[in-house]
C-alpha positions as CSV (number, residue, x, y, z in Angstrom):
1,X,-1.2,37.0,-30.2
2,X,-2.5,33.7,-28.9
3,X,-1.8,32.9,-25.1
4,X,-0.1,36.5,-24.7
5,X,-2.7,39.1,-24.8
6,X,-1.5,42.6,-23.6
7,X,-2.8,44.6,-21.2
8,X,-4.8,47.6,-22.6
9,X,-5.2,50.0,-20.0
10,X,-7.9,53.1,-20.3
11,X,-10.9,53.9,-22.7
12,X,-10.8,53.9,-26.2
13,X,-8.4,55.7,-27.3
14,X,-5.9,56.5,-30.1
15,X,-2.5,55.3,-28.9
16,X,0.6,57.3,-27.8
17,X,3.0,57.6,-30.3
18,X,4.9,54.3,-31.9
19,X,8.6,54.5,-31.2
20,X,9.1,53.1,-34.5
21,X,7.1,55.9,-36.2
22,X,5.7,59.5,-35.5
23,X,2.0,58.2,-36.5
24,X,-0.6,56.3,-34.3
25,X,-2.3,53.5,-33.9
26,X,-5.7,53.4,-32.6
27,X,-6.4,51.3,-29.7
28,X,-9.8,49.0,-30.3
29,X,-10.4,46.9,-27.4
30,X,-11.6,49.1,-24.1
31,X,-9.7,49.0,-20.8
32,X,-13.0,47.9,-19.4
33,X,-13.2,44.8,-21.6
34,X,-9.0,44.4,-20.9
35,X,-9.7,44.3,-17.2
36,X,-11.9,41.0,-17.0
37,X,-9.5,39.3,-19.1
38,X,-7.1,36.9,-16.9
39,X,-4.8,35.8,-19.5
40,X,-3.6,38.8,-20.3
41,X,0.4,39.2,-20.9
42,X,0.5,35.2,-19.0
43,X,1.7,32.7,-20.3
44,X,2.0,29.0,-19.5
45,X,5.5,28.1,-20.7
46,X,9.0,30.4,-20.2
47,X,10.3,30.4,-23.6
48,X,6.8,30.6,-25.2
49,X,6.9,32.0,-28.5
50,X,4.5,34.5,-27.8
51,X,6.4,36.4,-25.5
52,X,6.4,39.7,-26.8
53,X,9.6,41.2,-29.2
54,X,11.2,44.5,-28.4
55,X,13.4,46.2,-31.2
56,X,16.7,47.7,-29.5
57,X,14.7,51.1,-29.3
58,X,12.1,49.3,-27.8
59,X,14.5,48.1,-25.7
60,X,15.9,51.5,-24.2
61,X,12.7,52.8,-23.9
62,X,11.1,50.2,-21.8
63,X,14.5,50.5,-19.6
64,X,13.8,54.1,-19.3
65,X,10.5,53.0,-18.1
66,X,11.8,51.0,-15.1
67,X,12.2,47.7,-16.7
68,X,15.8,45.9,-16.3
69,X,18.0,45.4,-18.6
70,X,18.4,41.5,-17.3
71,X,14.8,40.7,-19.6
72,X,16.3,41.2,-22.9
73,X,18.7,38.7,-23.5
74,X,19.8,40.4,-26.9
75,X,20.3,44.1,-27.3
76,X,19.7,43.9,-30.7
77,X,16.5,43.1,-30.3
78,X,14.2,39.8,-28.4
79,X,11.7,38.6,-27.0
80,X,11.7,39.5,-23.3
81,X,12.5,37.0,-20.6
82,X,9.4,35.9,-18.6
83,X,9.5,35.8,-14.9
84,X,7.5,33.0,-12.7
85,X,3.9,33.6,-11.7
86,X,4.2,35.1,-8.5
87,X,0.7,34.1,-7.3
88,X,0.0,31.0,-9.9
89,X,1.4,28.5,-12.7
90,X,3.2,29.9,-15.5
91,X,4.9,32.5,-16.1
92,X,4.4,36.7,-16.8
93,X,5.9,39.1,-18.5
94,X,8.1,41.2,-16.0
95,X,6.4,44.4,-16.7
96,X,2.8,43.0,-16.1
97,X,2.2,43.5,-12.6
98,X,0.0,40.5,-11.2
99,X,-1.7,42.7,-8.2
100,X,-2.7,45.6,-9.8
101,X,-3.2,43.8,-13.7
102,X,-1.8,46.5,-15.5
103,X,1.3,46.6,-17.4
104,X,4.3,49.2,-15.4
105,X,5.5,50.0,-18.8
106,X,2.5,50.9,-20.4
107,X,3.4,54.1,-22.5
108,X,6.6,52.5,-23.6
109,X,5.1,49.1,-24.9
110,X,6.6,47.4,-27.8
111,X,5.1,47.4,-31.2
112,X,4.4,43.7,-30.3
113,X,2.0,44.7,-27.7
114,X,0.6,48.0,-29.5
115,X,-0.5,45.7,-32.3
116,X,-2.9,43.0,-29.9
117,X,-6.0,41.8,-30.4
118,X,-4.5,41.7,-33.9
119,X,-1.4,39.0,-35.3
120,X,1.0,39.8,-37.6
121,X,2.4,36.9,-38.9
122,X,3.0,34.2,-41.8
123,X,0.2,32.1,-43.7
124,X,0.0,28.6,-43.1
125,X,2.7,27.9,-46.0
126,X,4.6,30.7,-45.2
127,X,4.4,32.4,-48.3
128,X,2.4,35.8,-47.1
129,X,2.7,38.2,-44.2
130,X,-0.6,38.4,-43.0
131,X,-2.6,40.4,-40.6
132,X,-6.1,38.8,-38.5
133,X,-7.5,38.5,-35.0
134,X,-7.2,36.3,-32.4
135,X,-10.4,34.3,-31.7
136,X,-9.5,34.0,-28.1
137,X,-9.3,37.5,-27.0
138,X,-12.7,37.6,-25.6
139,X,-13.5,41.3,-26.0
140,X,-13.3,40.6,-30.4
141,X,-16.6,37.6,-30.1
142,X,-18.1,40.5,-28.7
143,X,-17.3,43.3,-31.2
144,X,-19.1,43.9,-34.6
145,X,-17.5,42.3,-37.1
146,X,-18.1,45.5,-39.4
147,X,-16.0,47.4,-36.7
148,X,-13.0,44.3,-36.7
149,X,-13.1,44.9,-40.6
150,X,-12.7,48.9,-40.5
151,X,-10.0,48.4,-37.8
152,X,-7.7,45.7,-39.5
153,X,-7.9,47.8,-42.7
154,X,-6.5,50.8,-40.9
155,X,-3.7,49.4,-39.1
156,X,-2.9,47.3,-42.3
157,X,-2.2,50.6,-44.0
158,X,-0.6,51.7,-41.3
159,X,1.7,48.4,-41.6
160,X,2.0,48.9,-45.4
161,X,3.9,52.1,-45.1
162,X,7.6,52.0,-45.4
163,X,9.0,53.4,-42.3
164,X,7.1,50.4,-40.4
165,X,8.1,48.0,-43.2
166,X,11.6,48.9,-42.8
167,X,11.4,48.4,-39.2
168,X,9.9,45.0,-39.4
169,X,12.6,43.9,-41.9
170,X,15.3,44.7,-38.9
171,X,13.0,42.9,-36.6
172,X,11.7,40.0,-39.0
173,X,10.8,38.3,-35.5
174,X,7.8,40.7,-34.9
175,X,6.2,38.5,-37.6
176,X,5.0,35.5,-35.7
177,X,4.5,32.1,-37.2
178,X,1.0,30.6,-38.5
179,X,-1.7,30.6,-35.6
180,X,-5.1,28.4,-36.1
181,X,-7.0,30.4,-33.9
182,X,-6.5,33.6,-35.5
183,X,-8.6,34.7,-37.8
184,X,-7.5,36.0,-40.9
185,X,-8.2,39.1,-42.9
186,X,-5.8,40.8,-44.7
187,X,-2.8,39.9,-46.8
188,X,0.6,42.5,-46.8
189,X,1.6,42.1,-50.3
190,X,4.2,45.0,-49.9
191,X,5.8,43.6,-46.7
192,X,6.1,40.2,-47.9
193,X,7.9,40.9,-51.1
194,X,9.8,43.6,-48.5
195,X,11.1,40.4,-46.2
196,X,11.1,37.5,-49.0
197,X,13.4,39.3,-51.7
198,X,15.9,41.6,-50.0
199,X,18.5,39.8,-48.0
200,X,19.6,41.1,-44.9
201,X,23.4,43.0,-45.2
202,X,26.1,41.1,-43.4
203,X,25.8,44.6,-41.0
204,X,22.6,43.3,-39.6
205,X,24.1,39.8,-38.4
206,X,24.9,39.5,-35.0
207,X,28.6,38.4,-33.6
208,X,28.4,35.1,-31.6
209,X,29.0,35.9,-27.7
210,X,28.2,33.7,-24.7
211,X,24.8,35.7,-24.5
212,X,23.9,33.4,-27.6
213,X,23.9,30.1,-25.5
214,X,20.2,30.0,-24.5
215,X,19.1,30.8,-27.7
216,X,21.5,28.7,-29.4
217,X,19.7,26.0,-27.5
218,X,16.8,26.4,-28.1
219,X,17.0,26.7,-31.8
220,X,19.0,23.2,-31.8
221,X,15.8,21.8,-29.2
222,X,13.2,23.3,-32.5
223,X,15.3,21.7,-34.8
224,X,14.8,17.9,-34.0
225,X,18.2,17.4,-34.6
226,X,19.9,15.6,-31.5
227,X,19.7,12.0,-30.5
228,X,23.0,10.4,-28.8
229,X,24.8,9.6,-32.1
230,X,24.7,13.9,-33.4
231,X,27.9,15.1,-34.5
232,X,29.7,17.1,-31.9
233,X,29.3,20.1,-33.8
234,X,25.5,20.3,-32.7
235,X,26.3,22.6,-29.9
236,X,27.6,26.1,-28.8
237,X,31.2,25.7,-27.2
238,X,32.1,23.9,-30.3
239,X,31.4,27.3,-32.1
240,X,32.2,29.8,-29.7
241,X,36.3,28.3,-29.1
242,X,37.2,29.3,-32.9
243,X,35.6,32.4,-32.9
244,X,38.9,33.5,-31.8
245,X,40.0,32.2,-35.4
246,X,36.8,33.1,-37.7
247,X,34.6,36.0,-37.1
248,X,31.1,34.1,-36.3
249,X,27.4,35.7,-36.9
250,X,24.3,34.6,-36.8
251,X,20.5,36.0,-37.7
252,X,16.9,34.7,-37.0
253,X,14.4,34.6,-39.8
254,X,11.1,32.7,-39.8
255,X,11.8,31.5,-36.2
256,X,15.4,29.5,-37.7
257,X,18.8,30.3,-36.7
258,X,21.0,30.9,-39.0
259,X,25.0,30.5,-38.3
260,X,27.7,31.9,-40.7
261,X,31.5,32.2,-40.4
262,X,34.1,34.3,-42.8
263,X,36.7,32.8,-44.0
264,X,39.4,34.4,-46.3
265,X,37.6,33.2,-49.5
266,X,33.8,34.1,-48.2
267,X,31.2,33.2,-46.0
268,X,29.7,29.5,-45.1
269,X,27.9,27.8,-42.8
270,X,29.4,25.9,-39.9
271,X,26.1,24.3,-39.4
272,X,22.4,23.5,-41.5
273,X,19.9,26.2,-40.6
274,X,18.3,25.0,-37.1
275,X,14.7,25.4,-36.8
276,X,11.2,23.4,-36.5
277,X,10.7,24.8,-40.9
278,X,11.7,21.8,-43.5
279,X,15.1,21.7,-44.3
280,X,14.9,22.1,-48.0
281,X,13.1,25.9,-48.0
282,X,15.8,26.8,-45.3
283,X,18.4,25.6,-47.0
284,X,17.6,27.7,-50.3
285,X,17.3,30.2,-48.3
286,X,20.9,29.8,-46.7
287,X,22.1,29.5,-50.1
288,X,20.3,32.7,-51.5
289,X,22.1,34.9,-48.7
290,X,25.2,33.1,-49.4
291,X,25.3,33.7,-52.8
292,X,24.4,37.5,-52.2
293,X,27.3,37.7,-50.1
294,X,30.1,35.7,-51.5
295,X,29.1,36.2,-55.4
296,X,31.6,33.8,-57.8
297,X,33.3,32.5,-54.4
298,X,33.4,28.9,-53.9
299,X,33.5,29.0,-50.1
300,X,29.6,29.2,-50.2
301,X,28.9,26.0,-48.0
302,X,27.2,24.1,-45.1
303,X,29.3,21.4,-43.4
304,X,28.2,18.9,-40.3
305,X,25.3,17.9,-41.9
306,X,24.3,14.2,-40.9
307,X,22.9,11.3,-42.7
308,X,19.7,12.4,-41.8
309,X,19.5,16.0,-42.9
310,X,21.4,14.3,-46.5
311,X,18.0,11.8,-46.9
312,X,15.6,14.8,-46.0
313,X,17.4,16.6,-48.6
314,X,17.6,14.4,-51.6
315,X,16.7,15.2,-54.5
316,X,17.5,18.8,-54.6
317,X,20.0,20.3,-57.2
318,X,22.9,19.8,-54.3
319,X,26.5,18.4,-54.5
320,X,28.0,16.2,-51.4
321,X,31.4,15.5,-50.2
322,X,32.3,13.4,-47.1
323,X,34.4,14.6,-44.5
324,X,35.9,13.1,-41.6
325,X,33.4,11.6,-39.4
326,X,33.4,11.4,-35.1
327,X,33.7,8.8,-33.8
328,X,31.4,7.6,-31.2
329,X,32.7,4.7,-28.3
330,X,30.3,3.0,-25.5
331,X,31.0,5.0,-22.5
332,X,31.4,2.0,-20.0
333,X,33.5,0.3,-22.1
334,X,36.3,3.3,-21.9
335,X,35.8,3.6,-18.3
336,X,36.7,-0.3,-17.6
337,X,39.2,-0.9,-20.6
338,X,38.3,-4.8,-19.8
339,X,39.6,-7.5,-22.0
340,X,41.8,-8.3,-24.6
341,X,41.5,-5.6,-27.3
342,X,42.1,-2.8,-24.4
343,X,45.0,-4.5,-23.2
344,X,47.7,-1.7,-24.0
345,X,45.3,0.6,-23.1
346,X,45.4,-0.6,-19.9
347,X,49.2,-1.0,-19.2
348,X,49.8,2.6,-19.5
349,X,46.9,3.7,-17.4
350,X,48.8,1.1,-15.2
351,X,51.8,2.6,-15.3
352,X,50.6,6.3,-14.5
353,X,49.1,4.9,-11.2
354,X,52.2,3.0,-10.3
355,X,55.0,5.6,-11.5
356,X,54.1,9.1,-11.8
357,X,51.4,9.5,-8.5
358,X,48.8,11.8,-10.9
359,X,45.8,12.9,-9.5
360,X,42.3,14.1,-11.4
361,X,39.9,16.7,-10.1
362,X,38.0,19.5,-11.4
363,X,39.2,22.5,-13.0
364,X,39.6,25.5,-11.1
365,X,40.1,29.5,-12.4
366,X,43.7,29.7,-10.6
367,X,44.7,26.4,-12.7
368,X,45.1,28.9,-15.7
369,X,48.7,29.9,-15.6
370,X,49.2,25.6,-15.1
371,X,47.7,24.6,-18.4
372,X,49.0,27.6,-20.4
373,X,52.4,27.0,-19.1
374,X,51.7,22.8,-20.2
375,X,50.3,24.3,-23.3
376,X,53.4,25.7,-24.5
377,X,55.4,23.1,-23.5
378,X,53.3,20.3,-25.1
379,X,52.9,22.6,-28.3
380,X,57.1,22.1,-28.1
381,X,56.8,19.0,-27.4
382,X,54.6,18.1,-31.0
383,X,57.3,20.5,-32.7
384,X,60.1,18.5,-31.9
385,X,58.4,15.0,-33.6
386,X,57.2,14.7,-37.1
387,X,54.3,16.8,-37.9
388,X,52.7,17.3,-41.4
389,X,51.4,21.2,-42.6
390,X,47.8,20.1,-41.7
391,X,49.0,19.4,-37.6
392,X,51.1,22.5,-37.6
393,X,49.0,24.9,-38.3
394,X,46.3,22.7,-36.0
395,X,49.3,24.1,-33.0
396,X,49.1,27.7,-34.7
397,X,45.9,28.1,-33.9
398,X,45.2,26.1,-30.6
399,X,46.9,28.6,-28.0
400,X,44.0,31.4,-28.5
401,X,41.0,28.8,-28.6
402,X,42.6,27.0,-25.2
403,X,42.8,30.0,-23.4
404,X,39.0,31.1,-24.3
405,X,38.1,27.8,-23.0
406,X,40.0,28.6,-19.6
407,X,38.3,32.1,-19.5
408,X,34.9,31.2,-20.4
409,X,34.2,27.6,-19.7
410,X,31.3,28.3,-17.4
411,X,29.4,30.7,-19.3
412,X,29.3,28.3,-22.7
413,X,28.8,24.9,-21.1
414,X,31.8,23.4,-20.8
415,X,33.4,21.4,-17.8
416,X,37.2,20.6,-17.4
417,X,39.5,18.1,-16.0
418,X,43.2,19.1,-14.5
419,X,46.0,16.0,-13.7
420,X,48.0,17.0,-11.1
421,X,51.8,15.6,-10.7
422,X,52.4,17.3,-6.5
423,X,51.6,20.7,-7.5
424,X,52.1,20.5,-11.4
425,X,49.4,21.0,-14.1
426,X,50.6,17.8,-16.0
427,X,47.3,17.7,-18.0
428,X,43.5,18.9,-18.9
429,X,40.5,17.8,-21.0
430,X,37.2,19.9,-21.1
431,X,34.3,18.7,-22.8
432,X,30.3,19.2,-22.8
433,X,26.9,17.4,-23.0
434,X,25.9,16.6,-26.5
435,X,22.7,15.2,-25.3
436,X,22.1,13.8,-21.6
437,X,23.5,10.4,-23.1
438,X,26.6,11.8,-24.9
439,X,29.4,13.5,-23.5
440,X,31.8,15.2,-25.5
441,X,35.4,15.0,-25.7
442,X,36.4,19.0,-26.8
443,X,40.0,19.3,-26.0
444,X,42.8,17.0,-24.1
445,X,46.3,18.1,-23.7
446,X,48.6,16.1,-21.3
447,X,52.6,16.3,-20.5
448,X,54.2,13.8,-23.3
449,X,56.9,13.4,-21.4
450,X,55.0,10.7,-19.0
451,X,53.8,8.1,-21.4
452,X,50.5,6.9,-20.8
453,X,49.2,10.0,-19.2
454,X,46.8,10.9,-22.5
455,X,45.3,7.3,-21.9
456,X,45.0,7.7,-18.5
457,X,43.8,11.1,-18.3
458,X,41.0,10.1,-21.3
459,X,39.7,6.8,-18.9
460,X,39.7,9.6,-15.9
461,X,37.1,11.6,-18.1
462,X,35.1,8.6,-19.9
463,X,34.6,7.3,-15.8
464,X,33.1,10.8,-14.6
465,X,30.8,10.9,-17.2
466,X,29.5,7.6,-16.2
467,X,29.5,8.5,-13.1
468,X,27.0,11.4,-14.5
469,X,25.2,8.9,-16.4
470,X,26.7,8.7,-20.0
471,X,26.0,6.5,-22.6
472,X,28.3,7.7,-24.9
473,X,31.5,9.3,-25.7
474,X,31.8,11.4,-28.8
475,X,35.8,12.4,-29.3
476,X,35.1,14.1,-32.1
477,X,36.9,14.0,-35.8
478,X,40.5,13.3,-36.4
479,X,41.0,16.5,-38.5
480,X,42.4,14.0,-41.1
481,X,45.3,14.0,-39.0
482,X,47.0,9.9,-39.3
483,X,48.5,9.7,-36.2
484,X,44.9,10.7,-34.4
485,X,43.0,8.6,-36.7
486,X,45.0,5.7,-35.6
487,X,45.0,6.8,-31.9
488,X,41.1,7.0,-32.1
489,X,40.4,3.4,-34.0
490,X,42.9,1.9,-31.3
491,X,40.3,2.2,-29.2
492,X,37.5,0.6,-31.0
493,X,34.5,2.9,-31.7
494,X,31.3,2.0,-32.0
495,X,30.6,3.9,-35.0
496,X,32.1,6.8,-36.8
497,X,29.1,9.2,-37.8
498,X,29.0,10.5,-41.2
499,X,29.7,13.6,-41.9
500,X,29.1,15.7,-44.7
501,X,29.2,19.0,-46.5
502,X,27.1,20.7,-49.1
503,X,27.6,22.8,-52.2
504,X,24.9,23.7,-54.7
505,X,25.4,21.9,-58.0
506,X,24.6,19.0,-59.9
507,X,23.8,15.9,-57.5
């Protein structure tokens, strides 16, 4: 597999048994070939998609071996978490030991590994599973190519069977993407109709936890997707908050992420599939699951998708409907509130300063009992105006996602903001990175009965992320809410980015 080669220690040999099944595979390359090799099981970036995959059995037995639980990021089933060289660039696998060059977890070694010299993974279209050689394990220019031949066709009927194609359907990550350098020689008719036609069940998606950030991450890095003006949506806190309101779950196929949520009618997607494939084949594809799950129900969607991801999709048998866009301000022109058109603006920060002696600092843990106790009172506080059915049930559902923010807003990202009247939590905001030019605005609550403090405290928060270097401020939507539509055009945005949703249909 590419840059990854594993470590085969020993003569030729059959192998031990395959966790995954009670038959063998035989071993091909020598141990005295595997110990002249120096690229084995190194690799030159961390998150290199090479790194081998471990099923959760995989997982429990390479723990049983010795190996921590801290490599595998998912339980479910992942590629392990490299550890830096000790002795050189890159990285290793944390079961490769650098001094001795043999692997510590040898007899407990994934599929993944098992499998090497050979690659199991997708065509160049990504049409068919297939199985070849990699051209740079040095041992396989040396071998004769009758003997490559004999081997690939035993192991691909080995891979055929359908205890191992069951397994890989679970593990649809243990087929890698296309690789130039490897050498192809077999198509795996059986598995590839096994992982193109059958759906997963909603049993095999994962719940979205905190665990999920890194990967989350990465899958929005594939994707292309972020410049400064991306819709808040396009990252994990906005997610995680209302999982407290939806159940959210997510699967990898094909090297995308795939993010679903359940509503009362059905399942949709928050967000487009996120990965480096074209949109249009993993958008069918998001639809096809959809559709398997939901049946007649119209709640079969994807929402935040940008203008972008609408051109790149054009043309396909899709239906469209706007939705409220965010709106996007020039950072250093909230922080000063200069001139004529911030003029009011300006008063009431004014006034705070002169009348109500509020400071700003950082959130702290023992500031939770502060904001829950402002949260209830502001929640009052919005009860006792005017509020339409939209902004009431908006109050129904805030307490839970606030106080999942206050419990876990360092492990998904986010950083908050307390106003402090003497002793008093009088106010909080906590927003996020969108990109290293955007900062986002998440949430902002602050006492209503000092007027001026939301302006105040919103200035506070648009000056320490210039302070940090922002561009931009994205304060999200207005949830089609008047009185916050208003609020947010008051202060002038530079653009409100589209926003849109997608049904399948007639255009």
């Amino acid at each position: 597999m590419g840059d990854m080669i594993k470590i085969i220690m020993g003569k030729a040999r059959e192998f031990p048994p395959v966790t995954v099944s009670s038959k063998t595979l035989p071993q091909f390359v020598p141990g005295s070939a595997c110990s002249r090799c120096d690229v084995c099981c190194r690799f030159p970036e961390a998150d290199s998609f090479l790194r081998p995959y471990f099923t959760s059995q995989e997982i429990i037995h390479a723990e049983a071996a010795g190996l921590s639980a801290e490599y595998f990021p998912d339980r479910f089933g992942a590629q392990i978490t490299l550890i830096k060289h000790p002795k050189g660039e890159g990285y290793i696998c944390p079961a490769f030991d650098s001094l001795s060059g043999q692997c510590t977890i040898y007899e407990a070694r994934p599929l993944d590994c098992r499998l090497y010299p050979l690659a199991l993974m997708w065509d160049e279209a990504h049409e068919e599973v297939v199985l070849g050689w990699d051209a740079k394990c040095p041992y396989m220019g040396e071998s004769v190519p009758a003997a490559i031949a004999a081997y690939i066709a035993q192991v691909a009927g080995w891979l055929e069977e359908q205890p191992q194609i069951e397994i890989i359907a679970a593990n649809p990550r243990l087929v890698g993407p296309f690789q130039e350098d490897v050498v192809i020689e077999r198509s795996l008719p059986t598995l590839t109709t096994r992982l193109t036609q059958t759906p997963p069940a909603l049993s095999s998606l994962h719940p979205l936890t905190p665990a999920d950030v890194l990967r989350f991450a990465r899958a929005l890095e594939s994707s292309g997707c972020l410049s400064p003006d991306a819709l808040a949506a396009y990252a994990f806190p906005y997610h995680d908050v209302w999982t407290t309101l939806l159940p959210y779950r997510w699967m990898e196929s094909d090297g995308t992420f795939f993010l679903f949520a359940q509503s009362p009618d059905g399942w949709f997607m928050p967000l487009p599939p996120l990965g480096p494939r074209p949109l249009t084949a993993t958008v069918e594809k998001a639809f096809a699951l959809m559709r398997q799950w939901n049946g007649s129900s119209a709640a079969s969607r994807i929402e935040n998708l940008m203008a972008s991801q609408k051109s790149a999709l054009r043309g396909q048998n899709l239906c469209w409907r706007q939705k409220e866009g965010d709106y996007l301000y020039h950072a250093e022109h909230l922080a000063r509130l200069a001139g004529d058109r911030y003029k009011s603006q300006r008063a009431l920060c004014n006034r705070v300063e002169r009348e109500y002696r509020v400071i700003a600092r950082p959130y702290r843990s023992d500031d939770q009992l502060g904001c829950l106790a402002l949260l209830a009172r502001w929640i009052e506080q919005k009860r006792a105006g005017f509020l339409d059915e939209a902004a009431a049930l908006f109050l129904d559902d805030a307490m839970m996602a606030h106080r999942l923010v206050f419990a876990e807003h360092e492990r998904i990202g986010l950083s908050g903001t307390v106003a402090l009247q003497g002793s008093e939590v009088v106010g909080y905001t906590f927003g996020y990175w969108l990109t290293p030019q955007t900062w986002c605005v998440l949430i902002e609550v602050a006492d209503r009965a000092l007027p001026g403090l939301s302006q105040w405290l919103f200035r506070e928060t648009c000056r320490a992320a210039v302070a940090q270097g922002a561009t931009f401020i994205n304060a999200m939507d207005d949830a089609g809410l008047p009185g916050l539509r208003a609020a947010k055009q008051h202060y002038h945005p530079l653009a409100v980015i589209e926003n849109w949703i997608v049904t399948e249909g007639e255009a």
